[in-house]
C-alpha positions in Angstrom: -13.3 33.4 68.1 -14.7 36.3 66.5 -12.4 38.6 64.0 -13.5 42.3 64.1 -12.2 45.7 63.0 -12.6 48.1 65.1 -11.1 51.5 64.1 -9.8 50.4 61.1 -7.6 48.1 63.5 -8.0 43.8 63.8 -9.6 42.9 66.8 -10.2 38.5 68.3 -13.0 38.5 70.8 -14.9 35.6 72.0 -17.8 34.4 70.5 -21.1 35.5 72.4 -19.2 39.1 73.1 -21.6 41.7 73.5 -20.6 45.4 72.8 -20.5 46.6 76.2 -18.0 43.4 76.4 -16.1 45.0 74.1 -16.3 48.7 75.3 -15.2 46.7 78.7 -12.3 45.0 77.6 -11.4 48.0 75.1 -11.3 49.8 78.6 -13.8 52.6 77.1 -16.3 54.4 79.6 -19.6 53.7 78.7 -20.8 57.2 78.9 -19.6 59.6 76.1 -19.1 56.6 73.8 -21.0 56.0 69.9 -20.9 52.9 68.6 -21.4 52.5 65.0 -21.5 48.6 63.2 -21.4 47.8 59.6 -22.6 51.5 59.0 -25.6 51.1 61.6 -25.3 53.2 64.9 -26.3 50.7 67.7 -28.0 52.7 70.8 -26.3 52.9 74.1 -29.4 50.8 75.8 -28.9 48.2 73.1 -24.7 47.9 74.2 -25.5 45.1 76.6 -27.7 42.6 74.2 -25.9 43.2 70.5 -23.7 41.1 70.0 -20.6 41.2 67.7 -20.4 39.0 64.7 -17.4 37.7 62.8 -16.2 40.1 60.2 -18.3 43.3 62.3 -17.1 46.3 60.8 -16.9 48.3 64.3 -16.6 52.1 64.1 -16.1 53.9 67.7 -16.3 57.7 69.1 -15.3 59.3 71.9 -16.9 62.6 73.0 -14.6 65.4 74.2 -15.6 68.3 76.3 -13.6 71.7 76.1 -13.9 75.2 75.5 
């Protein structure tokens, strides 16, 4: 098992968990999303092949429309 922060919040995923794993079992669209780990934003087209590693650091934001 893998221990991450995401959020500021502690976080057990499995090892091999990719970040569109996590966005998946975080039940977080995948559009509208930023990903940020250990202080390095990691591109939407990269979500399905980078994975997490134990002690990831994992910074997430949501984009909201309005007006």
């Amino acid at each position: 098992m893998l221990e991450v922060t995401i959020n500021g919040a502690a976080h057990s995923f499995a090892a091999g968990t990719t970040i569109g794993q996590m966005l998946d079992v975080l039940e977080l669209p995948g559009e509208g999303v930023a990903v940020e780990v250990n202080r390095n934003i990691v591109p939407k087209r990269s979500h399905g092949e980078a994975l997490l590693g134990d002690g990831d650091e994992v910074e997430i934001v949501t984009f909201v429309g309005g007006g």
